[in-house]
N, C-alpha and C positions, 0 to 999 in steps of 0.2 A: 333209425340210425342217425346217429349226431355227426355234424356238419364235417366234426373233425374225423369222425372214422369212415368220412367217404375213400374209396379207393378209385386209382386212377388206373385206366388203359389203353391203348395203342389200339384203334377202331380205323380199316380202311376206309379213305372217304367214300368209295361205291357201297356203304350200307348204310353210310350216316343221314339221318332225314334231310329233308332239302332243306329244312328250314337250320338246321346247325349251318347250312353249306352256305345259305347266305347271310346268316349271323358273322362267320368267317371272312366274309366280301365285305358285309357293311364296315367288320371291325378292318380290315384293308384298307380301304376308302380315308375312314378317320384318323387311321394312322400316318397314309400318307399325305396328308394335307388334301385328296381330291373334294371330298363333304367338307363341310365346314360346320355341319350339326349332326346329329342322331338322325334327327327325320329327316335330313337329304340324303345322308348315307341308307337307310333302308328305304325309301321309297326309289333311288337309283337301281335297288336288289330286289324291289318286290317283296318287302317283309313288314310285316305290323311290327310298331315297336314294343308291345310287348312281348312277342315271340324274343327279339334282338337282344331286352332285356332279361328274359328266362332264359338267353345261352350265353348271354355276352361271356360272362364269368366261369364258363365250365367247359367250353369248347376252342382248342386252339390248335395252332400247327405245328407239326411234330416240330420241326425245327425251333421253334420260340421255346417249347419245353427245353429240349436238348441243351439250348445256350444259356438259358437261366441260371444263372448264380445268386441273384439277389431277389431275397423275399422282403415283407414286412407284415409284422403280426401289433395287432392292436392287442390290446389286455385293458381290463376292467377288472386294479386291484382293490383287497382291501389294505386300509391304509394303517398297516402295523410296522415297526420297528424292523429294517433289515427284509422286507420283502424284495425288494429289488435287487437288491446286493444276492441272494437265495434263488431269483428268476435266471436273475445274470450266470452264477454259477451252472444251473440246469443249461442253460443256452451252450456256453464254453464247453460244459462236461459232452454236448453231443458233437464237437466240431465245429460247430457254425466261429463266426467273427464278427462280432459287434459293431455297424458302423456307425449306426447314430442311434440316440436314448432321447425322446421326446416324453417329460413327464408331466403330468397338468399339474395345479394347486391341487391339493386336497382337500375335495368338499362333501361332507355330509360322510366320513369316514373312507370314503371312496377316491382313489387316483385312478388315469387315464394314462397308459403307456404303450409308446410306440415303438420299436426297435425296427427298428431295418440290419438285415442279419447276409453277411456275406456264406455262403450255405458251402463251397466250391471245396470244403477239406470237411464238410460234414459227413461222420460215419455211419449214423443213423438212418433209416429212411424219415420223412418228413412227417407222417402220418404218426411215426412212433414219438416222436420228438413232440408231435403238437397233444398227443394222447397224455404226455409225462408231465407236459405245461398245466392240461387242465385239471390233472390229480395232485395241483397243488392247493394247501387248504386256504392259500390267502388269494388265488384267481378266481374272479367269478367268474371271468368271460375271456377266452381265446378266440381270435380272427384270423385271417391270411388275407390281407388287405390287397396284397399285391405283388407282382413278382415281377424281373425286368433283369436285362442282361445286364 
């Protein structure tokens, strides 16, 4: 199954392995200023950092999902006529809100772009929206870089 057609669910934290539970703490920690690194945040929780980094990105708290409005999707275009202007459209047509376009030089036929997409009147779920992204013929590469209230 591809990156993008993962789905997401709502898991009480009494089943979730211990190690999501202090992946969850560590990312606590860093967020609010207590660590000042990766390895002080997990070695405070008792976690190797590779565990931290195989959950950091896939485990969070309901509440951070719920308040999310703003994502940000990398892309790995090819570099033809009116791609963007075409990505841009598919973006709008699902709801989202564009708020900033980060697009590299074009080298070796290939651009790098970064959208940051206000999501908050999106009608689509995310998964269909990122599925419709990568069925375009000029994307090589869809991401979800990030997400943040």
């Amino acid at each position: 199954m591809d990156k993008i057609d993962k789905q997401f669910y709502l898991v009480r934290e009494d089943v979730l392995p211990e190690a999501m539970k202090k992946t969850l703490d560590a990312k606590l920690l860093i967020e609010r200023g207590k660590s000042e690194s990766v390895a002080d945040a997990v070695q405070a929780v008792d976690l190797s950092r590779s565990a931290f980094y195989k959950y950091r990105d896939t485990v969070f708290p309901f509440q951070t999902i719920v308040t999310q409005r703003i994502i940000s999707l990398f892309f790995h275009l090819e570099d033809r006529s009116g791609t963007l202007s075409h990505l841009l459209s598919v973006v709008a047509s699902s709801g989202c809100n564009v708020l900033t376009i980060h697009q590299t030089i074009p080298l070796q036929g290939r651009a790098n772009v970064t959208l940051s997409l206000d999501t908050a009147s999106m009608f689509v779920e995310l998964n269909e929206l990122l599925r419709e992204l990568k069925k375009l013929a000029f994307v090589d590469k869809v991401e979800v870089l990030g997400s943040g209230a």
